[in-house]
PyMOL CGO cylinders between C-alpha atoms (Angstrom):
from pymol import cmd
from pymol.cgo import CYLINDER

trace = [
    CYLINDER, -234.97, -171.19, 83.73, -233.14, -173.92, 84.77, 0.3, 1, 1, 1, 1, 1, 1,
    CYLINDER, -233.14, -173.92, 84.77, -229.97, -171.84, 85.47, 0.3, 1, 1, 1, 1, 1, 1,
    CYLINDER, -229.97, -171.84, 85.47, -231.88, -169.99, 88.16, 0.3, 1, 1, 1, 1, 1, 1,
    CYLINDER, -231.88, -169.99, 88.16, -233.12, -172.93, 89.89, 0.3, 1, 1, 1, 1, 1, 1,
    CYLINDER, -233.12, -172.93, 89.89, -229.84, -174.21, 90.18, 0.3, 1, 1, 1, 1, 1, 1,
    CYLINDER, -229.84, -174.21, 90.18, -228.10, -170.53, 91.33, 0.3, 1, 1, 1, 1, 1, 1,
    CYLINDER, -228.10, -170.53, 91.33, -231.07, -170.51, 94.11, 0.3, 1, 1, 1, 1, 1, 1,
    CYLINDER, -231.07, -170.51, 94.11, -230.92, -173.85, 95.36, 0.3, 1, 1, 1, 1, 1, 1,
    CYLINDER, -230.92, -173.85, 95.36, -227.04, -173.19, 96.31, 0.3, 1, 1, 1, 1, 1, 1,
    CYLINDER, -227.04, -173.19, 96.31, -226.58, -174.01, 99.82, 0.3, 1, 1, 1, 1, 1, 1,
    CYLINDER, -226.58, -174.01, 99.82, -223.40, -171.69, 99.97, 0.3, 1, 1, 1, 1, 1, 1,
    CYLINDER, -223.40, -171.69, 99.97, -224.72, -169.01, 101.77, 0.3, 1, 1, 1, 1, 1, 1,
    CYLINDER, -224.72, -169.01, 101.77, -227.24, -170.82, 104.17, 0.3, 1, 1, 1, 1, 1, 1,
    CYLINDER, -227.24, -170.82, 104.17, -224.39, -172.95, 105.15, 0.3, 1, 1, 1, 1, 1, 1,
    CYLINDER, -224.39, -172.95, 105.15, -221.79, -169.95, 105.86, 0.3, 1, 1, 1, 1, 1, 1,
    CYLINDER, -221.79, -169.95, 105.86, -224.77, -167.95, 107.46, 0.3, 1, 1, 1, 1, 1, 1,
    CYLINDER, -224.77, -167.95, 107.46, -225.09, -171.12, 109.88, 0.3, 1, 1, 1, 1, 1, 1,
    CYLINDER, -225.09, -171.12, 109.88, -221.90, -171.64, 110.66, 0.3, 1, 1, 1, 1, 1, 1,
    CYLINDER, -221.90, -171.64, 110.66, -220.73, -168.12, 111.37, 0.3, 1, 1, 1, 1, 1, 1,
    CYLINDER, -220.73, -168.12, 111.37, -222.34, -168.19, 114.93, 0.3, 1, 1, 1, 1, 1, 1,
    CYLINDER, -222.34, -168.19, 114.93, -220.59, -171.66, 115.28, 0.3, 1, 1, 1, 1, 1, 1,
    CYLINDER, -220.59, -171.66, 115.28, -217.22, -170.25, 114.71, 0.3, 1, 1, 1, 1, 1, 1,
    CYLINDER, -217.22, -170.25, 114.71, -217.55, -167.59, 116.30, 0.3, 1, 1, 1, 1, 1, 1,
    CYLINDER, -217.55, -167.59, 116.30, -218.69, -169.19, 119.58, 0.3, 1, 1, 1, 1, 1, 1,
    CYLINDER, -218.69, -169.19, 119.58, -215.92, -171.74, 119.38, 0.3, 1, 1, 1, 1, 1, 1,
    CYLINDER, -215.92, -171.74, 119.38, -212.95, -169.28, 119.44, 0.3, 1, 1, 1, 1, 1, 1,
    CYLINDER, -212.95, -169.28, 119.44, -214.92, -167.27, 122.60, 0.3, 1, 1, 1, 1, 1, 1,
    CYLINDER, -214.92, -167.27, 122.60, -215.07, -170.32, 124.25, 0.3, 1, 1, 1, 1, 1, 1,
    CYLINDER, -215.07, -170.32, 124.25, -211.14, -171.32, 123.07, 0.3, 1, 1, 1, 1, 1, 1,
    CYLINDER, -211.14, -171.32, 123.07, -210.26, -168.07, 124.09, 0.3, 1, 1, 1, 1, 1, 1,
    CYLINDER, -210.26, -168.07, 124.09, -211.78, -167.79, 126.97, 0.3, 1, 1, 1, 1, 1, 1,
    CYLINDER, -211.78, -167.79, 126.97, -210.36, -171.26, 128.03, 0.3, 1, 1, 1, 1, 1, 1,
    CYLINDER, -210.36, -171.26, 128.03, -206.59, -169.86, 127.60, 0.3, 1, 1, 1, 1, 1, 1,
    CYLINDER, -206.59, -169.86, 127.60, -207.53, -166.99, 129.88, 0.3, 1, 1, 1, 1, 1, 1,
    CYLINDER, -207.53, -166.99, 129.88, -208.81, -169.00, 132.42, 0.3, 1, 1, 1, 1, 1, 1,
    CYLINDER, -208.81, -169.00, 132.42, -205.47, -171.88, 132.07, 0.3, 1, 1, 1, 1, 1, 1,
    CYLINDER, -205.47, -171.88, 132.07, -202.88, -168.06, 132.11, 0.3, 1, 1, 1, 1, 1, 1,
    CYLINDER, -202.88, -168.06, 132.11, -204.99, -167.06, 135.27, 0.3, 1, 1, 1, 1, 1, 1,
    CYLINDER, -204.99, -167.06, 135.27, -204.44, -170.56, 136.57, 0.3, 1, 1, 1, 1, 1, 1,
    CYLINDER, -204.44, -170.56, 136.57, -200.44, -170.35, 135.81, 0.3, 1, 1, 1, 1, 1, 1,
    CYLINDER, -200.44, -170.35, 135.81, -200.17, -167.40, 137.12, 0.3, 1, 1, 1, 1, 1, 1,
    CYLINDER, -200.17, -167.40, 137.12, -201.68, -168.04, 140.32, 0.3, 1, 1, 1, 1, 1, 1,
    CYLINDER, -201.68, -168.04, 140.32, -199.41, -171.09, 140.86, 0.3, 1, 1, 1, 1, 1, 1,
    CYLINDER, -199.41, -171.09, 140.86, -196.33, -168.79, 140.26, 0.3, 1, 1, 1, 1, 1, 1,
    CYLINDER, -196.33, -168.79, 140.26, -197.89, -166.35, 142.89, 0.3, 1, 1, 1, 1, 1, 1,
    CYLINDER, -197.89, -166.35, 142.89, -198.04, -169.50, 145.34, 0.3, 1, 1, 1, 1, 1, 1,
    CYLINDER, -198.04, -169.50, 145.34, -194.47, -170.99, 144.77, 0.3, 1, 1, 1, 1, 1, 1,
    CYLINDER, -194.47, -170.99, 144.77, -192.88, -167.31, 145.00, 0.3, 1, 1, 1, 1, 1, 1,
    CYLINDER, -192.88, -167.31, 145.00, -194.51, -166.89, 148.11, 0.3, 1, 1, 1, 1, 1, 1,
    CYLINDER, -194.51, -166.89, 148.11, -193.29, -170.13, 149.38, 0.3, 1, 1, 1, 1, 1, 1,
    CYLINDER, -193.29, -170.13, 149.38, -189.70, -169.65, 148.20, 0.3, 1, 1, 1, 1, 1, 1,
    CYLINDER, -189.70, -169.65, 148.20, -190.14, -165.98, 149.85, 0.3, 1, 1, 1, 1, 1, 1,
    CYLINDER, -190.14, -165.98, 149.85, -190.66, -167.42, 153.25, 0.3, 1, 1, 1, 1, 1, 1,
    CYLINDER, -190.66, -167.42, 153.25, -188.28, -170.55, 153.28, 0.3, 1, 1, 1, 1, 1, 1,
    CYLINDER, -188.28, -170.55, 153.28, -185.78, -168.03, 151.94, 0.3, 1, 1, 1, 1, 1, 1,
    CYLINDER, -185.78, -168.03, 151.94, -186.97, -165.81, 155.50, 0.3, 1, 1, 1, 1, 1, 1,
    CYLINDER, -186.97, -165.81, 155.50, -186.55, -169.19, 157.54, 0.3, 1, 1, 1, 1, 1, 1,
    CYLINDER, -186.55, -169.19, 157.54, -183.61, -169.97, 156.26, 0.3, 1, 1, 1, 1, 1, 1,
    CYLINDER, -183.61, -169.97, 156.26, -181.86, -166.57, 157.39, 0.3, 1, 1, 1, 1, 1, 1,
    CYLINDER, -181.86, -166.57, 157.39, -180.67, -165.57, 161.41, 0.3, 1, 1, 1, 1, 1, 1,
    CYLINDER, -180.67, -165.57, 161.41, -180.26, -161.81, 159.56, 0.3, 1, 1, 1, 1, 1, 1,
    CYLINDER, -180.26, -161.81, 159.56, -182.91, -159.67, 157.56, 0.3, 1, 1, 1, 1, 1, 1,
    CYLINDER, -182.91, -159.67, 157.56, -182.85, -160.23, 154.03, 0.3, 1, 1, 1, 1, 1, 1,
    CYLINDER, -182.85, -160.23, 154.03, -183.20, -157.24, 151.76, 0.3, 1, 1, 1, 1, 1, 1,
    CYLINDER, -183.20, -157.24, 151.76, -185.52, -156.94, 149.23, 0.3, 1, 1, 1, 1, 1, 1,
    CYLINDER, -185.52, -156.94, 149.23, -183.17, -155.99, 146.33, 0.3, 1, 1, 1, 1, 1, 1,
    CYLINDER, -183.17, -155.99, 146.33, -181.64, -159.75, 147.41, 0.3, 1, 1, 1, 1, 1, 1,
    CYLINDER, -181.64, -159.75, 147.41, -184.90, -161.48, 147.15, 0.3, 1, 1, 1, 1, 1, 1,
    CYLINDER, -184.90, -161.48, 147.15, -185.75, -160.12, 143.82, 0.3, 1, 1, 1, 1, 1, 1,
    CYLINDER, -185.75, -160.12, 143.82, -182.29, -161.03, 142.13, 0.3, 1, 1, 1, 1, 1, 1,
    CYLINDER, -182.29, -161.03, 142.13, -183.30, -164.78, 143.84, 0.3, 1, 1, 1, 1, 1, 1,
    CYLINDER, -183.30, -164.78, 143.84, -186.13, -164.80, 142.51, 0.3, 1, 1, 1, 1, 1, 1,
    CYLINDER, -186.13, -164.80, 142.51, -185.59, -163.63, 139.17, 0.3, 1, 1, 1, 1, 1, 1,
    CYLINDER, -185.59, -163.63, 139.17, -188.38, -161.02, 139.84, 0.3, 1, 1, 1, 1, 1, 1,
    CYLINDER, -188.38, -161.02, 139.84, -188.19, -157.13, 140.38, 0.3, 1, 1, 1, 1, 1, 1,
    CYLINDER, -188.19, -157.13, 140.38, -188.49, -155.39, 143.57, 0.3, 1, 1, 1, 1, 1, 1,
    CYLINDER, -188.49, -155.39, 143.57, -191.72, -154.40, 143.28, 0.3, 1, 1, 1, 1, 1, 1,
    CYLINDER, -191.72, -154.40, 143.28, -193.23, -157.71, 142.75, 0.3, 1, 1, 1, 1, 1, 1,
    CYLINDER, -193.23, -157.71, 142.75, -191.15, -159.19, 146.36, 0.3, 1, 1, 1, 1, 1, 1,
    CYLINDER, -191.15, -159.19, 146.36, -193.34, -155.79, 147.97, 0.3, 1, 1, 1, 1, 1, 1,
    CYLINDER, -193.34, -155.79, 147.97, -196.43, -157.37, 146.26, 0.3, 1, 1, 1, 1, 1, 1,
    CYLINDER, -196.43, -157.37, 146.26, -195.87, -160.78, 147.87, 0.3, 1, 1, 1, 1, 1, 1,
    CYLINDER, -195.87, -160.78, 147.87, -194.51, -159.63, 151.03, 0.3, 1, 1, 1, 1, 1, 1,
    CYLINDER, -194.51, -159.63, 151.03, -197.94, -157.55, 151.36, 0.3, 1, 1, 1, 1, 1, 1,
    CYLINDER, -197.94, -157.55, 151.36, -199.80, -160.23, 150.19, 0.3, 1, 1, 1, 1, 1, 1,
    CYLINDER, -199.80, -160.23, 150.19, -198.69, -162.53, 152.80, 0.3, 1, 1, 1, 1, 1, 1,
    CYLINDER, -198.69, -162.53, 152.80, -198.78, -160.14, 155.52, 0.3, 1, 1, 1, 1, 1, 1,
    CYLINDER, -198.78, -160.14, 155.52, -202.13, -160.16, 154.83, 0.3, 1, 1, 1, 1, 1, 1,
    CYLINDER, -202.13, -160.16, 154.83, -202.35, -163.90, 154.91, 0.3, 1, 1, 1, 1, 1, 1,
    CYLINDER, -202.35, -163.90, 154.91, -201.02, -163.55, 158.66, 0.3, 1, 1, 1, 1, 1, 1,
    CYLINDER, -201.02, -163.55, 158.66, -197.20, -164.20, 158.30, 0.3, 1, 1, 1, 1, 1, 1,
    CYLINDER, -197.20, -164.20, 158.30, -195.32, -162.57, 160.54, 0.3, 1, 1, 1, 1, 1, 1,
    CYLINDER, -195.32, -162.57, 160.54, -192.92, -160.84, 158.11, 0.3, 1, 1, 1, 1, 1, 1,
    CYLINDER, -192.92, -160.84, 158.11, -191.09, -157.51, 159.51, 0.3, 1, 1, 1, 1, 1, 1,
    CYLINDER, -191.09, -157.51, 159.51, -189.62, -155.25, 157.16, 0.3, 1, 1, 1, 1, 1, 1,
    CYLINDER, -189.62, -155.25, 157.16, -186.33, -153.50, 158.97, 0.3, 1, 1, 1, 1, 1, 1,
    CYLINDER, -186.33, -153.50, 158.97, -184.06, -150.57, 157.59, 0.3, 1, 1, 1, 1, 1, 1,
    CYLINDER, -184.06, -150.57, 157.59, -181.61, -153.95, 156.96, 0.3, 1, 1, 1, 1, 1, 1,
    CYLINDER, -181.61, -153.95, 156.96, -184.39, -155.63, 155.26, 0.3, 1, 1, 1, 1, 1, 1,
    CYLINDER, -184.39, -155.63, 155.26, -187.21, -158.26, 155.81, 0.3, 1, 1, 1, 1, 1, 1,
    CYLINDER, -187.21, -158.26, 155.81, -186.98, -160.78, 158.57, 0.3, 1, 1, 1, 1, 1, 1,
    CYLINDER, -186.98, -160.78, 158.57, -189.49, -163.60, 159.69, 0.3, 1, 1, 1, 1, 1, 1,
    CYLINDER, -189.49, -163.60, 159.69, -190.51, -163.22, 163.28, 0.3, 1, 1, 1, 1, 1, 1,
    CYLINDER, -190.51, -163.22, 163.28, -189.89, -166.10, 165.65, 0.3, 1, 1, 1, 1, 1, 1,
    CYLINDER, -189.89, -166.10, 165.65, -191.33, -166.94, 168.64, 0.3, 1, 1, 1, 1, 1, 1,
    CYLINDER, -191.33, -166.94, 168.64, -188.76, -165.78, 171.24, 0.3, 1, 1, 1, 1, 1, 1,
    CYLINDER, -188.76, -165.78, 171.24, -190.27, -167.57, 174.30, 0.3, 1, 1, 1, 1, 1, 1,
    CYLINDER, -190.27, -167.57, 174.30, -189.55, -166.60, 177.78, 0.3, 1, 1, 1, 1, 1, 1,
    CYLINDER, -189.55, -166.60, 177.78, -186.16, -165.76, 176.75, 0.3, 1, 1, 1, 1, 1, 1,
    CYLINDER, -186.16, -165.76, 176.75, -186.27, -161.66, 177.33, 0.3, 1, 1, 1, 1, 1, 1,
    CYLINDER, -186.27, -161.66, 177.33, -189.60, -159.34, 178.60, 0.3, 1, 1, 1, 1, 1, 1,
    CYLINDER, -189.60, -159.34, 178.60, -190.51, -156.28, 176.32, 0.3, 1, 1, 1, 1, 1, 1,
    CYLINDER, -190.51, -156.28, 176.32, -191.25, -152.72, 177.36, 0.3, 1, 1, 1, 1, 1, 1,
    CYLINDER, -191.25, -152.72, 177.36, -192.17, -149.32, 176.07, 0.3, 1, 1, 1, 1, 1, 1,
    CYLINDER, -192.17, -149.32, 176.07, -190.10, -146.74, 176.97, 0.3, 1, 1, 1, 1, 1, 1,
    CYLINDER, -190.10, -146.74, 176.97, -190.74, -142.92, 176.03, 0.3, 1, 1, 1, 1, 1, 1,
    CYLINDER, -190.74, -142.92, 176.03, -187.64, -140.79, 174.55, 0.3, 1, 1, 1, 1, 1, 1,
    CYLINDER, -187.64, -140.79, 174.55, -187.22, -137.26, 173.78, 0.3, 1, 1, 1, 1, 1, 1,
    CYLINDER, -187.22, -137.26, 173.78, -184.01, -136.09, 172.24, 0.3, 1, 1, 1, 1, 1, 1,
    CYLINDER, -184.01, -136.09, 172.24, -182.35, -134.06, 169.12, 0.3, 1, 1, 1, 1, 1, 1,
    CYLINDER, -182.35, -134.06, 169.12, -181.45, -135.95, 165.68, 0.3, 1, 1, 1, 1, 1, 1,
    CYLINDER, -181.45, -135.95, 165.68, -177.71, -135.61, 166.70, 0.3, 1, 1, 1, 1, 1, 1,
    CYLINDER, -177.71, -135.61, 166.70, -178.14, -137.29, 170.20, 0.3, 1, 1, 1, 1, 1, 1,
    CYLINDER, -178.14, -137.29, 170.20, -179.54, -140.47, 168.11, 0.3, 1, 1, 1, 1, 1, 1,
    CYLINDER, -179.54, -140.47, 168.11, -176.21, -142.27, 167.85, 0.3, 1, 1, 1, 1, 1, 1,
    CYLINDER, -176.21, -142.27, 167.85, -175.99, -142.13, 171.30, 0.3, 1, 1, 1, 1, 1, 1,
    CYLINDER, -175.99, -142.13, 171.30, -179.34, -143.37, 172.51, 0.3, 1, 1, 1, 1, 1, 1,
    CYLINDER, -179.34, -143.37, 172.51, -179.10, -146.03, 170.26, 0.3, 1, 1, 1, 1, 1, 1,
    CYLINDER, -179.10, -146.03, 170.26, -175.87, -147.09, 170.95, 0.3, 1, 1, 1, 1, 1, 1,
    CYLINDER, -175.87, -147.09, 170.95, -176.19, -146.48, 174.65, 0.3, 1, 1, 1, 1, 1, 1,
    CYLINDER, -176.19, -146.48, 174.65, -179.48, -149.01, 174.39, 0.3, 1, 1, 1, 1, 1, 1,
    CYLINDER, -179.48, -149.01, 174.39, -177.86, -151.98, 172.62, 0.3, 1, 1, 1, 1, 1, 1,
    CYLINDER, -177.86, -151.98, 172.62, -174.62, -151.64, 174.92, 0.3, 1, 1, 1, 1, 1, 1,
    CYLINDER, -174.62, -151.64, 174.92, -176.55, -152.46, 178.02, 0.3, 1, 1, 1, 1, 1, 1,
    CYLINDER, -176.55, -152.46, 178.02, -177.60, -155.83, 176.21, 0.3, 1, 1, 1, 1, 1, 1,
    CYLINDER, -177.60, -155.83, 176.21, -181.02, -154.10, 174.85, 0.3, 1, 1, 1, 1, 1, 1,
    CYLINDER, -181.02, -154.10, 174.85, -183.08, -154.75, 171.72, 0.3, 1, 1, 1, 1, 1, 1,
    CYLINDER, -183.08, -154.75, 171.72, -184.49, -151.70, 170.03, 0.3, 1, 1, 1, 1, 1, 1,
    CYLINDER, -184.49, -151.70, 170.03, -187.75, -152.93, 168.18, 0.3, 1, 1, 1, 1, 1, 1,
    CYLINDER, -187.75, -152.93, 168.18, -189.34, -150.34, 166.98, 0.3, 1, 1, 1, 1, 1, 1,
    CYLINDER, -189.34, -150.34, 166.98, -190.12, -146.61, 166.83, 0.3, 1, 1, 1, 1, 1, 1,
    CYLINDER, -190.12, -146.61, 166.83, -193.16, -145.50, 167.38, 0.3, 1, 1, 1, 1, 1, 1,
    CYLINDER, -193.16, -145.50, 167.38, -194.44, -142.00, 166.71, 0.3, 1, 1, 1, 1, 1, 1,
    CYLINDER, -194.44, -142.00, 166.71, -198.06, -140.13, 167.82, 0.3, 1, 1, 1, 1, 1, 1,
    CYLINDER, -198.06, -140.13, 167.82, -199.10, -137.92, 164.61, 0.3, 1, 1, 1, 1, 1, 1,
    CYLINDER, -199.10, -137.92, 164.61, -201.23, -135.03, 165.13, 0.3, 1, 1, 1, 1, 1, 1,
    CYLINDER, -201.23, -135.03, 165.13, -202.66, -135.72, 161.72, 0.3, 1, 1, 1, 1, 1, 1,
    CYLINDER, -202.66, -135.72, 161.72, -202.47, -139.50, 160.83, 0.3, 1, 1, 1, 1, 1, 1,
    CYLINDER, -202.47, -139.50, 160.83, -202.05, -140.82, 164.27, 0.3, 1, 1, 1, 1, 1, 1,
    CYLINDER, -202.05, -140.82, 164.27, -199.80, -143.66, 165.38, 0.3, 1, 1, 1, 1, 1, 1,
    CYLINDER, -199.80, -143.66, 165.38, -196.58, -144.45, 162.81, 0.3, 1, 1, 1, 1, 1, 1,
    CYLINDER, -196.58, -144.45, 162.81, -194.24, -146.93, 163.37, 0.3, 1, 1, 1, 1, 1, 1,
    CYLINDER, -194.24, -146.93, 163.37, -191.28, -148.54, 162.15, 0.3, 1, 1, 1, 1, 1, 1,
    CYLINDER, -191.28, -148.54, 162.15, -189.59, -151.89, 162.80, 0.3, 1, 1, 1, 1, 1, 1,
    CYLINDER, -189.59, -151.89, 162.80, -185.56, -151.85, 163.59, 0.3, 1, 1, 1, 1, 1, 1,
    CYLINDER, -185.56, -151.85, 163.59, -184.43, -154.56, 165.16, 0.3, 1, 1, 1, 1, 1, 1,
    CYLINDER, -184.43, -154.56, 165.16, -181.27, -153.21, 166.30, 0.3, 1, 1, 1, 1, 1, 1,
    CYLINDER, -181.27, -153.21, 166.30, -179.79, -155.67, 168.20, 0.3, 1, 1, 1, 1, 1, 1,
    CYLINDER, -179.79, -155.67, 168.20, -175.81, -154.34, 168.00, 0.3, 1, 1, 1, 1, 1, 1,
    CYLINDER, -175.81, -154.34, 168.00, -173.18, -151.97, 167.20, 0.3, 1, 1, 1, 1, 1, 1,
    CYLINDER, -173.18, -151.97, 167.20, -172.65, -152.84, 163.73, 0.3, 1, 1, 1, 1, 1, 1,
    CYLINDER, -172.65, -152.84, 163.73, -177.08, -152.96, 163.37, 0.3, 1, 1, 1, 1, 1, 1,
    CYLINDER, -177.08, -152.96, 163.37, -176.66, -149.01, 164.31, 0.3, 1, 1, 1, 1, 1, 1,
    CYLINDER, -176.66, -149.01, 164.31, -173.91, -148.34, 162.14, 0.3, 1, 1, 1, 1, 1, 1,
    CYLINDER, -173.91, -148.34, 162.14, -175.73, -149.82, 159.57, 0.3, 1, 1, 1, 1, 1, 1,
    CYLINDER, -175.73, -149.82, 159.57, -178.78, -147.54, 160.53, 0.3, 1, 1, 1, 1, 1, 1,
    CYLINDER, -178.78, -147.54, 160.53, -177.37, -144.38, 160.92, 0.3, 1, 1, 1, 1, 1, 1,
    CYLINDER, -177.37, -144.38, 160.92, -175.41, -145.09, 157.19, 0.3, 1, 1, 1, 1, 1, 1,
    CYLINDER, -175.41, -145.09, 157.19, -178.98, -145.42, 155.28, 0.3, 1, 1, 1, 1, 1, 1,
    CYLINDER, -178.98, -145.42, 155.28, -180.11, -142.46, 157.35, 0.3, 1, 1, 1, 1, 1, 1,
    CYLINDER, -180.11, -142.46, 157.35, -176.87, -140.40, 156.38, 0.3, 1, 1, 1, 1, 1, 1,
    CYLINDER, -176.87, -140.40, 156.38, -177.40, -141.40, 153.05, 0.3, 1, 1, 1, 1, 1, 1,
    CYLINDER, -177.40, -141.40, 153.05, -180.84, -139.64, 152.84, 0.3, 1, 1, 1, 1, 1, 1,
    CYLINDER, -180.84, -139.64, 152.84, -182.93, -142.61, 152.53, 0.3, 1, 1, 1, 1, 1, 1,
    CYLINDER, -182.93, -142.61, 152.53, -185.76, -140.90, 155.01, 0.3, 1, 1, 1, 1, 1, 1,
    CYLINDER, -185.76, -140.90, 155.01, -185.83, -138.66, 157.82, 0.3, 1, 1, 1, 1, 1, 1,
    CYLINDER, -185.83, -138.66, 157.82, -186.18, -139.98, 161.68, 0.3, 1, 1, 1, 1, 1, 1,
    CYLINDER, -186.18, -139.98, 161.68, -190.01, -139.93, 162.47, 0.3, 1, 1, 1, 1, 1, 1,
    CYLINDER, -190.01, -139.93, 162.47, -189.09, -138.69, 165.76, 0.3, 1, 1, 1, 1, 1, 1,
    CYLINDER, -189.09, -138.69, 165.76, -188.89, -135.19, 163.23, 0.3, 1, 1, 1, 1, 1, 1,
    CYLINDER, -188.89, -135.19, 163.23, -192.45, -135.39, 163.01, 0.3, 1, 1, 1, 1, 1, 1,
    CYLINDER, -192.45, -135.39, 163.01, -193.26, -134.88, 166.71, 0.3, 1, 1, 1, 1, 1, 1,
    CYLINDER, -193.26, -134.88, 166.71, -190.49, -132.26, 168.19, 0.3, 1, 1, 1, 1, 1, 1,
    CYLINDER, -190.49, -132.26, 168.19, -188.28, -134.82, 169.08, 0.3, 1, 1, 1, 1, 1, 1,
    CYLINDER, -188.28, -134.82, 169.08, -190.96, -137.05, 171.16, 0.3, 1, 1, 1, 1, 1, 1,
    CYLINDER, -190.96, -137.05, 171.16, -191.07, -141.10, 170.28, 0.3, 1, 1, 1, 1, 1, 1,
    CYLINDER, -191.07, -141.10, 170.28, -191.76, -144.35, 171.95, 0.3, 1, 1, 1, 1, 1, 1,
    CYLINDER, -191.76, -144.35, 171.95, -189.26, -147.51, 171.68, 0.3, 1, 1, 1, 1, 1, 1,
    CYLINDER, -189.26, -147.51, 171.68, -190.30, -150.52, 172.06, 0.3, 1, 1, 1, 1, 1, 1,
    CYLINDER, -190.30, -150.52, 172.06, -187.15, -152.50, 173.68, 0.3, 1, 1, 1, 1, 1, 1,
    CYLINDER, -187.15, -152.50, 173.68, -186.39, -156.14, 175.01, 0.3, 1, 1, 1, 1, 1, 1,
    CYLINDER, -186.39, -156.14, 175.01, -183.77, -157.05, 177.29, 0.3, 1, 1, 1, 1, 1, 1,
    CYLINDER, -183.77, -157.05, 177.29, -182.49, -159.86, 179.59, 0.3, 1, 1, 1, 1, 1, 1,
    CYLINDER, -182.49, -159.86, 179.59, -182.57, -158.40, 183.05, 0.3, 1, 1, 1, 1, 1, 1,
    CYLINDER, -182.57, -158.40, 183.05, -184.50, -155.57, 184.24, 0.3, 1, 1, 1, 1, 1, 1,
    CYLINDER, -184.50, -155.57, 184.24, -181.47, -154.10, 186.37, 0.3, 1, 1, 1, 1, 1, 1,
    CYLINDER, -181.47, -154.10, 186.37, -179.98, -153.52, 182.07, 0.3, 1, 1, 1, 1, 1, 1,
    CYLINDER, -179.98, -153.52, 182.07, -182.95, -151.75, 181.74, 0.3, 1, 1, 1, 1, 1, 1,
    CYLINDER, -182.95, -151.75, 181.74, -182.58, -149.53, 184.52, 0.3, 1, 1, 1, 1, 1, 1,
    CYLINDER, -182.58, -149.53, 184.52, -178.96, -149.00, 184.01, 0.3, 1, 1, 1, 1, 1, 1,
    CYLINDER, -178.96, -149.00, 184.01, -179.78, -148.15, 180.28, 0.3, 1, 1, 1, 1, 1, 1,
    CYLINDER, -179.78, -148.15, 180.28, -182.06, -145.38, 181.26, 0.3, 1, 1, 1, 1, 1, 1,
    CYLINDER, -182.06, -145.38, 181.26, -179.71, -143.72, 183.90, 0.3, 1, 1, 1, 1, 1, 1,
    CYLINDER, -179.71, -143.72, 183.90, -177.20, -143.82, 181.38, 0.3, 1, 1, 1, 1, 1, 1,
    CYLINDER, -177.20, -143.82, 181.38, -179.39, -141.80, 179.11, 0.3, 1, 1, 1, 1, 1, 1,
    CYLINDER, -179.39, -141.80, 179.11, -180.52, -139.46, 181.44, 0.3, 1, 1, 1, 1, 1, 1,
    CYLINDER, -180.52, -139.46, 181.44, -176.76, -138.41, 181.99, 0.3, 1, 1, 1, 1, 1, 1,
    CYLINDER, -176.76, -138.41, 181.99, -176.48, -137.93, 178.53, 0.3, 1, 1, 1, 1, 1, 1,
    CYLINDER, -176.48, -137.93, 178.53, -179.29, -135.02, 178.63, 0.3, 1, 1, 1, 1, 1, 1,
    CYLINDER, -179.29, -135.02, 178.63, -181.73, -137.73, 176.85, 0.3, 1, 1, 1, 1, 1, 1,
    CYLINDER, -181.73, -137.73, 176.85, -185.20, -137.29, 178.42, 0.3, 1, 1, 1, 1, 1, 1,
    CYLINDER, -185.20, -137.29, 178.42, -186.54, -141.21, 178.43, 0.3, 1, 1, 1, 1, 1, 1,
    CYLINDER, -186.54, -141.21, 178.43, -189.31, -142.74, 181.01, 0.3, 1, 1, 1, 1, 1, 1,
    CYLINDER, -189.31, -142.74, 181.01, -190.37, -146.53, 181.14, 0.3, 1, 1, 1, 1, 1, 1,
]
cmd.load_cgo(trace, "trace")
């Protein structure tokens, strides 16, 4: 009799049955504690990447490709297109160019921008482009009016010689096709210049080339 009374008063499994919630809400709460510290660490990686992303941008007078941000970095090149977006988003003016990314400046009064309309055949690109930059013009953009999706463009920043070279390379290469293939031909540049009379002489220049342009 009194070896029963002594097996039922143990407190062994009142105690374990009362301090199995305990435990169990103690490493919930630990582990949700370490989630919340890796989401922390992480997001303070996220803001010194993005800050080392644009002094790197700053620090450069020539786009900086992303395959040479990553290797900085110590990151792939998908994560420097994550960022990139991200801070797009966040309203920094970063451009991405066939030559890479670049950090857009505020050019003052020092040239006036205009939109001028080109039709012309993929071989005659070389020569519109070249033509362009050799009367002291900057070719921004490309702009293209899809039937389907609308308005595409692309930044270029061709600026020289050597920034076409280095454009018609990636495009030899088979990187992408001209957009201008989407619409017959038919695209918009948007170009800056110095003077308006290199504007004018730009344009007559292409029209004796066969290249139909209007401004």
């Amino acid at each position: 009799m009194r070896r029963n009374m002594v097996r039922d008063s143990d407190p062994g499994p009142l105690l374990r049955s009362r301090f199995a919630g305990t435990n169990c809400a103690t490493i919930s709460h630990s582990s949700g504690r370490q989630r919340q510290q890796a989401r922390e660490v992480t997001r303070l990686e996220r803001q010194e990447r993005q800050h080392r992303i644009v002094s790197l941008l700053q620090d450069q007078d020539e786009p900086l490709r992303g395959d040479d941000l990553a290797r900085q970095l110590q990151v792939t090149r998908q994560v420097v297109v994550h960022e990139i977006a991200l801070l797009r988003a966040a309203g920094i003016p970063i451009r991405s160019t066939p030559r890479g990314y670049v950090l857009e400046r505020n050019a003052g009064d020092l040239h006036a921008q205009t939109v001028i309309a080109v039709r012309h055949t993929p071989a005659q690109t070389a020569s519109e482009l070249y033509t362009l930059v050799d009367h002291g013009l900057v070719v921004e953009n490309v702009i293209v009016e899809h039937p389907l999706y609308g308005e595409l463009r692309g930044a270029l920043q061709i600026r020289s010689r050597l920034d076409v070279d280095d454009f018609l390379t990636q495009l030899a290469a088979g990187r992408a096709a001209l957009l201008s293939t989407l619409t017959d031909g038919y695209h918009l540049h948007t170009v800056s210049y110095f003077r308006m009379d290199s504007l004018t002489k730009a344009i007559e220049a292409l029209r004796r080339q066969s290249i139909d342009v209007r401004a």
